[in-house]
VEXNURO-363148 format. One record per residue (C-alpha): residue in one letter; x, y, z; residue number from 1. Coordinates in steps of 0.05 Angstrom, whole numbers, padded with zeros to 5 digits. Each point is the difference from the previous one (the first is absolute). Layout:
! VEXNURO-363148
PT residuo     xx     yy     zz num
PT       A      X      Y      Z NUM
...
***
This chain:
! VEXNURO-363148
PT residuo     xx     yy     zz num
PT       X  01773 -02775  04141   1
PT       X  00023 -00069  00029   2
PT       X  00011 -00074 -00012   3
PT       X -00045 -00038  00041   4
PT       X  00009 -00076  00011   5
PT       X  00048  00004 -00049   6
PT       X -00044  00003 -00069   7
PT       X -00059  00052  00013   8
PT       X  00015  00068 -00004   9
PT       X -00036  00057  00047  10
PT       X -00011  00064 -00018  11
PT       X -00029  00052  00055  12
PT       X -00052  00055 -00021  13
PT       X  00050  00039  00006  14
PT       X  00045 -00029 -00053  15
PT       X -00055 -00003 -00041  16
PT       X -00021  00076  00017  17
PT       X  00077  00008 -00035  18
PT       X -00005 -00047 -00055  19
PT       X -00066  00039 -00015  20
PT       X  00030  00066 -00008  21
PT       X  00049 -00025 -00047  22
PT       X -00050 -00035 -00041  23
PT       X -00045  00058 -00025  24
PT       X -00086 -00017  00009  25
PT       X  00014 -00060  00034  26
PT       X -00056 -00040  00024  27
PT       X  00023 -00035  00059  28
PT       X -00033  00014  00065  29
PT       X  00044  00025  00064  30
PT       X -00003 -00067  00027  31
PT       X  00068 -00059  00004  32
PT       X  00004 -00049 -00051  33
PT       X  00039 -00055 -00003  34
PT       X  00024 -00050 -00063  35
PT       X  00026 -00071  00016  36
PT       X  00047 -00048 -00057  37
PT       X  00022 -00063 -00003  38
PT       X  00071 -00018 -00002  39
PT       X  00005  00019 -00078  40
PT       X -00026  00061  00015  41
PT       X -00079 -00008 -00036  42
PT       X -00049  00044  00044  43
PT       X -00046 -00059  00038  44
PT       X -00040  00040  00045  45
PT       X -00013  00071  00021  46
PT       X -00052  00039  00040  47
PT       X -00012  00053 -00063  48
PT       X -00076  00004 -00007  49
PT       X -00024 -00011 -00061  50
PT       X -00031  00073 -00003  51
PT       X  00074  00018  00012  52
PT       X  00031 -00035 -00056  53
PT       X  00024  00035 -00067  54
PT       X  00063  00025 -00012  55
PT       X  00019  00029  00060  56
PT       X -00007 -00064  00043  57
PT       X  00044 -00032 -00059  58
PT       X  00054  00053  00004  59
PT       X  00004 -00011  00078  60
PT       X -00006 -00075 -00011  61
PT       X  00065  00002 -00047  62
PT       X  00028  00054  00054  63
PT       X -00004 -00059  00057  64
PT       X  00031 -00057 -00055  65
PT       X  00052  00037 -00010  66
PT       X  00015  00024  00073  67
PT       X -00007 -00079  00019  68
PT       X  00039 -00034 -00057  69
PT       X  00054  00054 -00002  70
PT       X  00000  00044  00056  71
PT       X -00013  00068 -00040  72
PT       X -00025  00059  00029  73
PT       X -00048  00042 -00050  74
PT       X  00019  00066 -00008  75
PT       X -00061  00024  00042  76
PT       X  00013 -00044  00058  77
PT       X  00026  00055  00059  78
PT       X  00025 -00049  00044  79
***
């Protein structure tokens, strides 16, 4: 997981390959995602297909807000 041009936020297949495992059935595939906000921190673009969406993109959506706005690591993050 990192901050990349200072308001998108990456996540590897592998961090999604953790976030998965801590999110039982999830549906995302092992593939990197990435979420980018403005400077208020509303979601304005992302590369989440949209047979990929549901709740588990949201959850990892409101993961990468909260790791942008206030610098918190989810529990599941192994850094």
């Amino acid at each position: 997981m990192k901050i990349i041009n200072g308001n998108k936020v990456f996540f590897s297949a592998d961090d999604v390959q953790t976030f998965a495992r801590a999110w039982p059935g999830c549906k995302l595939r092992d593939r990197a995602y990435w979420f980018e906000f403005d400077a208020g921190g509303d979601l304005i673009d992302t590369d989440v297909p949209s047979h990929d969406d549901g709740a588990e993109a949201v959850a990892l959506a409101d993961v990468a807000k909260q790791y942008l706005m206030e610098g918190l690591f989810p529990r599941w993050v192994t850094a």
